[in-house]
C-alpha positions in Angstrom: -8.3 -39.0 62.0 -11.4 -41.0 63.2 -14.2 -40.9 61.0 -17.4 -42.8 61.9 -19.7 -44.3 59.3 -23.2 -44.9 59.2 -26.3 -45.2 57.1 -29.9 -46.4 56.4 -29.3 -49.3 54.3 -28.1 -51.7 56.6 -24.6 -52.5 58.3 -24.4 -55.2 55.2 -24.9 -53.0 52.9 -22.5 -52.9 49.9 -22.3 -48.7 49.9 -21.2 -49.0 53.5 -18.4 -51.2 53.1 -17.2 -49.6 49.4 -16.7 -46.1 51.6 -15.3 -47.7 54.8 -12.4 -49.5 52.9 -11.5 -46.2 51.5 -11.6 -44.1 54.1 -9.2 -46.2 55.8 -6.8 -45.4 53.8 -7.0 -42.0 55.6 -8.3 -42.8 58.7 -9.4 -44.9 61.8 -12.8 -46.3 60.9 -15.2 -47.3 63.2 -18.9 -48.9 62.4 -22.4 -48.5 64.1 -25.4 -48.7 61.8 -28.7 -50.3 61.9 -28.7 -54.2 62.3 -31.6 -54.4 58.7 -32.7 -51.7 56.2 -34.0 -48.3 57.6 -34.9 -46.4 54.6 -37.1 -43.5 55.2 -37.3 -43.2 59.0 -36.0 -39.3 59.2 -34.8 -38.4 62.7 -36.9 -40.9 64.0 -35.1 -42.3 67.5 -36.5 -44.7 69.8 -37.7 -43.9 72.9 -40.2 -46.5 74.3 -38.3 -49.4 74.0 -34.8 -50.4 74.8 -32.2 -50.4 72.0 -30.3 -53.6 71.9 -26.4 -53.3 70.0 -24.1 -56.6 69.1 -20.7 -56.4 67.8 -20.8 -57.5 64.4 -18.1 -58.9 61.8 -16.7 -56.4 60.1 -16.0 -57.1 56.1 -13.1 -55.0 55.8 -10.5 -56.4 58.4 -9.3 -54.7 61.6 -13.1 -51.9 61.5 -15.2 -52.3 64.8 -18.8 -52.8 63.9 -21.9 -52.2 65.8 -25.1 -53.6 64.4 -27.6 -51.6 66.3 -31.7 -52.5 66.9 -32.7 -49.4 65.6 -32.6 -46.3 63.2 -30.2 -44.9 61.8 -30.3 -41.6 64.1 -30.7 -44.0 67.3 -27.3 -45.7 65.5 -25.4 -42.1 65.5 -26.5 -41.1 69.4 -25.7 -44.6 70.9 -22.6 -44.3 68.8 -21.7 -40.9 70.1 -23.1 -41.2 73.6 -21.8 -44.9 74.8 -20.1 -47.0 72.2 -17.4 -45.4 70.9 -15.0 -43.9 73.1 -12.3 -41.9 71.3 -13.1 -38.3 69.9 -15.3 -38.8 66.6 -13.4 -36.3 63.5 -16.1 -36.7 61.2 -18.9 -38.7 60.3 -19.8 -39.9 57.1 -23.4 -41.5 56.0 -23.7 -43.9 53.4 -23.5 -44.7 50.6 -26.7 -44.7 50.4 -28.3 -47.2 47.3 -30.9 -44.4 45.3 -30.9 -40.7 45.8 -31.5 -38.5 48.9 -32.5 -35.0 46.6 -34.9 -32.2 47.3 -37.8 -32.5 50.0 -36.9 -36.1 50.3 -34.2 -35.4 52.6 -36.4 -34.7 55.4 -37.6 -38.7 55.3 -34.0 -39.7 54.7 -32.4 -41.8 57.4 -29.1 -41.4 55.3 -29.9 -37.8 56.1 -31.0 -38.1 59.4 -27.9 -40.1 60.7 -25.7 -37.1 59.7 -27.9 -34.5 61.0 -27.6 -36.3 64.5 -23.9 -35.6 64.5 -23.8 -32.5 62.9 -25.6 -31.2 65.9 -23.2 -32.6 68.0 -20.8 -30.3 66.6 -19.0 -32.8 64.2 -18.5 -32.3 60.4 -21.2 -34.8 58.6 -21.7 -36.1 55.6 -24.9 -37.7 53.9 -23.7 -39.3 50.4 -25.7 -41.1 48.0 -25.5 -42.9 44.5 -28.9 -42.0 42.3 -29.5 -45.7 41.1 -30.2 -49.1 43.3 -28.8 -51.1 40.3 -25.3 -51.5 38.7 -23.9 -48.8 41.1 -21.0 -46.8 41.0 -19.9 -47.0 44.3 -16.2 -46.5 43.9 -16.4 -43.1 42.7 -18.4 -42.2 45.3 -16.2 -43.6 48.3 -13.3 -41.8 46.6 -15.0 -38.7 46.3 -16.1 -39.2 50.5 -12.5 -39.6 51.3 -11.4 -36.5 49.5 -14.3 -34.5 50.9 -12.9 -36.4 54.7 -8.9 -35.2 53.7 -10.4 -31.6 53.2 -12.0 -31.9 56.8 -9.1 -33.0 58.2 -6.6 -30.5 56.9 -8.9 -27.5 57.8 -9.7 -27.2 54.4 -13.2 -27.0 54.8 -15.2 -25.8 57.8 -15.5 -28.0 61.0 -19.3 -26.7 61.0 -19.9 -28.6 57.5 -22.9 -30.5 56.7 -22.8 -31.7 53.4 -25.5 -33.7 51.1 -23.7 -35.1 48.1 -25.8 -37.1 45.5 -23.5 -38.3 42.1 -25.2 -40.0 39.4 -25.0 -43.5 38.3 -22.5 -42.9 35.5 -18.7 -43.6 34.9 -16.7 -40.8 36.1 -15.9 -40.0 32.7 -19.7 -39.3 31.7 -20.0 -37.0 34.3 -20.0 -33.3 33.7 -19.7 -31.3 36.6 -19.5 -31.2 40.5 -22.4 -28.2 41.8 -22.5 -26.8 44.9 -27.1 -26.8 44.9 -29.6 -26.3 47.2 -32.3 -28.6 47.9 -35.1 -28.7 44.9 -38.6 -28.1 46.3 -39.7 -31.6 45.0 -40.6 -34.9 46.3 -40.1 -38.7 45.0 -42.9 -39.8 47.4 -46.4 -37.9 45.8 -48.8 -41.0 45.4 -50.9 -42.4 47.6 -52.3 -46.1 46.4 -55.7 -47.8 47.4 -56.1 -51.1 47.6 -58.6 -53.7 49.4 -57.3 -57.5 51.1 -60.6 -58.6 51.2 -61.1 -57.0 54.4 -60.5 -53.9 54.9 -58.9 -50.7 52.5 -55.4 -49.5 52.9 -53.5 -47.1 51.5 -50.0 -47.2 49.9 -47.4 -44.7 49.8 -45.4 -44.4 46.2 -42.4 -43.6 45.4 -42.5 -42.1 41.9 -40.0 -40.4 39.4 -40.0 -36.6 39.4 -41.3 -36.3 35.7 -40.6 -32.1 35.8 -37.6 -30.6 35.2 -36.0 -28.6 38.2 -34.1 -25.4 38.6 -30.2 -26.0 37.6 -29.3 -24.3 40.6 -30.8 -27.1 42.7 -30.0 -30.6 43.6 -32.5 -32.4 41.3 -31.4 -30.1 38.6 -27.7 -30.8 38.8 -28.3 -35.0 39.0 -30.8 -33.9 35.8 -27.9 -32.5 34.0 -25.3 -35.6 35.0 -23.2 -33.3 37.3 -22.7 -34.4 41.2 -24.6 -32.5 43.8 -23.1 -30.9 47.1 -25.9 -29.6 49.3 -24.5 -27.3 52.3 -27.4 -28.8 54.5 -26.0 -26.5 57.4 -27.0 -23.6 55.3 -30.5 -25.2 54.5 -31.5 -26.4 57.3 -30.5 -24.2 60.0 -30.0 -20.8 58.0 -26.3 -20.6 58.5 -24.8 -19.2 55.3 -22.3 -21.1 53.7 -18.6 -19.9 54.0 -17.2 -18.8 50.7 -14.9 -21.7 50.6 -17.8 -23.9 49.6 -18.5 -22.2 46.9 -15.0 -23.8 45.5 -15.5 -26.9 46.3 -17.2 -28.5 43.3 -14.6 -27.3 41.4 -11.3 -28.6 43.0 -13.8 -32.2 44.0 -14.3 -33.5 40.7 -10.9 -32.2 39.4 -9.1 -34.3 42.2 -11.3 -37.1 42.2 -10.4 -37.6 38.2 -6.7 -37.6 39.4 -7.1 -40.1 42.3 -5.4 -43.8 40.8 
């Protein structure tokens, strides 16, 4: 299997590297992701300026890493375009550091990354950890491999386009895997004024959701200290989810408590 990994975060980034070493215990692993921190830029890609890409060290040994001059969607089509030049089996976004949930995901470049490939008819998925403190990264990049395993055994779908989102707890504080659909909520609802002595701007802030969500949705599930899988395919593009997904909450977080 050959799974390519991404995200929004930077190709430093701790997330990145916590998934990467344990997806190569199932698979071929390969790296391009933006050179610095690309939070929020969507699907933006770059198209008046050249993008420049250099190979970069890799901190788990042996996993070819791009460093890419640009977004994170610019990082999946150079990736899947000119860089890499075996056929791509999945690709996998993340771990993002603080939570992709609800309207948000439209700004996401976590998000954005795996809807690049995903329209290049390859299973994606966007994962993130709620917190940007004290993370809990291993459970996520455990649960990404099982999620990749499931993929590769024709378990789940090859049209998948998943949005998972645990919370920042132990494993053993958390209640429930949901399969959700995005919450009609943002984190981003406050615009700030200010003055630098020569001119106002304006500030865009990114707030806690203070009310309480449907359970049925993303937000809701994170609320109630379950993991969220979001079936983006089905959100996005009105594709309806295959019954199998509907399951798949269930067997996750079983499996993932039996992983050593």
């Amino acid at each position: 299997m050959e799974i390519l990994v991404t995200n929004d975060d930077g190709v430093f980034a701790p997330g990145l590297w916590t998934v990467v070493k344990e997806l190569t215990q199932i698979a071929r692993v390969i790296v391009v992701a933006p050179d610095r921190e690309q939070s929020a830029q969507g699907t933006a890609v770059t198209l008046r300026q050249p993008l420049r890409v250099r190979q970069a060290t890799p901190l788990v040994l042996n996993v070819t890493t791009y460093a890419v001059e640009g977004t994170p969607a610019d990082s999946i089509i150079l990736a899947l375009g000119k860089l890499v030049k075996c056929q791509i089996d999945m690709v996998v976004s993340g771990i993002n550091s603080g939570p992709n949930l609800g309207d948000d995901v439209f700004i996401s470049g976590t998000v954005g990354a795996a809807l690049q490939s995903y329209l290049r008819g390859i299973p994606s998925l966007a994962i993130s950890v709620t917190s940007t403190h004290n993370q809990h990264l291993e459970d996520a990049a455990r649960l990404a491999r099982l999620i990749a395993g499931k993929v590769n055994d024709h378990s789940l779908p090859g049209n998948i386009f998943l949005n998972v989102n645990l919370p920042n707890l132990p494993l053993a504080r958390i209640n429930d895997a949901k399969i959700t659909k995005l919450a009609s909520q943002t984190h981003i609802d406050t615009v700030a004024e200010g003055n630098d002595g020569r001119q106002a701007y304006y500030w865009l802030v990114r707030e806690k959701i203070t009310k309480t969500a449907a359970k049925d949705t993303d937000i809701g599930a994170i609320e109630h200290d379950n993991i969220s899988i979001t079936p983006l395919h089905h959100e996005l593009l009105n594709h309806p989810s295959p019954v199998i997904i509907d399951r798949l909450g269930a067997e996750l977080l079983g499996e993932l408590r039996e992983m050593p």
